[in-house]
Each structure stands twice: as C-alpha cells, then as structure tokens.
C-alpha positions as CSV (number, residue, x, y, z in Angstrom):
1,X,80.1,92.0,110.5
2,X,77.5,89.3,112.0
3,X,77.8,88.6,115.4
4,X,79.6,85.2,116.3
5,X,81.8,84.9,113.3
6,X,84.5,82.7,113.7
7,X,87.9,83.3,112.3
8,X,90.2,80.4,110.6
9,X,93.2,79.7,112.5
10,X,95.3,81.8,109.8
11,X,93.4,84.5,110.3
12,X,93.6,84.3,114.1
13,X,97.3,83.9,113.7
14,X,97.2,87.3,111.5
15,X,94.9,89.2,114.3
16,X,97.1,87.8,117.0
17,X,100.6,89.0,115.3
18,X,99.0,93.1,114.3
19,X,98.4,92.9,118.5
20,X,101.7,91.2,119.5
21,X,103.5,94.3,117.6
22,X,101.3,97.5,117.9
23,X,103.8,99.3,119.7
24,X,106.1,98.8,116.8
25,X,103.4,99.6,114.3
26,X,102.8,102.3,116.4
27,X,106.6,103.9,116.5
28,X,106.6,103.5,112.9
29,X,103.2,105.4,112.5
30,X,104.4,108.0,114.9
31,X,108.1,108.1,112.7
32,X,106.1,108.3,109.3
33,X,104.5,111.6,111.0
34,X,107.0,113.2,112.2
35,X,108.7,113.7,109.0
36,X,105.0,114.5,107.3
37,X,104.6,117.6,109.7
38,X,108.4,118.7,109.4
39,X,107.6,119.3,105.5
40,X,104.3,120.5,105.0
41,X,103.2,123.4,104.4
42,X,99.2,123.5,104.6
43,X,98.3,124.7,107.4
44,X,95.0,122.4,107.2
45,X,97.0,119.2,106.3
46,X,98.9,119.9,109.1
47,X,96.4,120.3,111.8
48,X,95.1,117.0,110.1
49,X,98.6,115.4,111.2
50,X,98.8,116.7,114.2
51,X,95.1,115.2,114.5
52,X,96.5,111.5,113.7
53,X,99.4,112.2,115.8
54,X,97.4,112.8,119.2
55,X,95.7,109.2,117.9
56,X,98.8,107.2,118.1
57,X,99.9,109.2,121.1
58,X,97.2,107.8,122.7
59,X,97.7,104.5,122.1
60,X,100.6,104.5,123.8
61,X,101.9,104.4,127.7
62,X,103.8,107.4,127.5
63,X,103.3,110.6,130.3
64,X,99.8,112.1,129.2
65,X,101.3,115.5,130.4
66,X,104.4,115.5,127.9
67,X,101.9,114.2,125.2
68,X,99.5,117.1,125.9
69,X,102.8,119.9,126.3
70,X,104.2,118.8,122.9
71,X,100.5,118.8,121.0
72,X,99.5,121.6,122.9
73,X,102.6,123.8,121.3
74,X,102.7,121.5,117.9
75,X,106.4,121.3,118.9
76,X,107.7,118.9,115.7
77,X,111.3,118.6,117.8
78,X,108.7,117.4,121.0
79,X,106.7,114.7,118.9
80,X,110.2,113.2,117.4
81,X,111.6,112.6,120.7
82,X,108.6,111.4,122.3
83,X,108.3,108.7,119.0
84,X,112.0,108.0,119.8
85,X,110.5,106.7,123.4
86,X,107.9,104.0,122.0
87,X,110.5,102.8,119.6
C-alpha cells in the first residue's frame, strides 16, 4: 500500500463501521469456533482452532487468566462461556 493514500469518504465510512463493531464481529468469530472445535476430529485442525481462538481471545477485554485456564486445558465448555461474555 503507498504511504499517504487517502481513502474516499465511503470507504472511510466502511473502515469506521468494521471498528465501531469488532466486538460483535468478534463474538461471532469466537461463536463460529466454538461449534468448529466441538466437531472435529483432526487433531491438527484442531490445534489450528484453538490457534485462531487464542487470536480473537486476545482481542478482547476479557480476564487474561481465564483466557489462558480455558486454552491452557482446550476446555470447549470454557471457550463457549467465555464467547458468551463478549457477546
């Protein structure tokens, strides 16, 4: 991207928007997850999810030491509740 590129005021609106509802987009990321880890069965795929998981987790303002406890024992029952909080 070249440096000092300027945006049209649609597409400011659209950048403004994604940030106005990341912790919605983030809920729903963190919903979408939960039900892929409940059903696989790869154990690679899954490590993969629990991967993107600790992402989103991050991104939120929830207590790093229940994020870390629920990851830490891949606890699917854990990382539904704690997506229940940022909803």
């Amino acid at each position: 991207m070249a440096g000092g590129q300027e945006y049209s005021r649609a597409q400011k609106k659209i950048i403004n928007r994604y940030y106005d509802h990341i912790d919605t987009i983030t809920a729903q990321k963190l919903a979408e997850l939960v039900s892929d880890i409940s059903i696989c069965e790869d154990p690679k795929k899954a490590d993969r999810l629990w991967q993107r998981a600790r992402l989103a987790l991050e991104k939120t303002s929830l207590n790093k030491v229940e994020i870390e406890k629920v990851l830490g024992t891949k606890d699917v029952a854990g990382l539904a509740k704690l997506a229940a909080k940022t909803a």
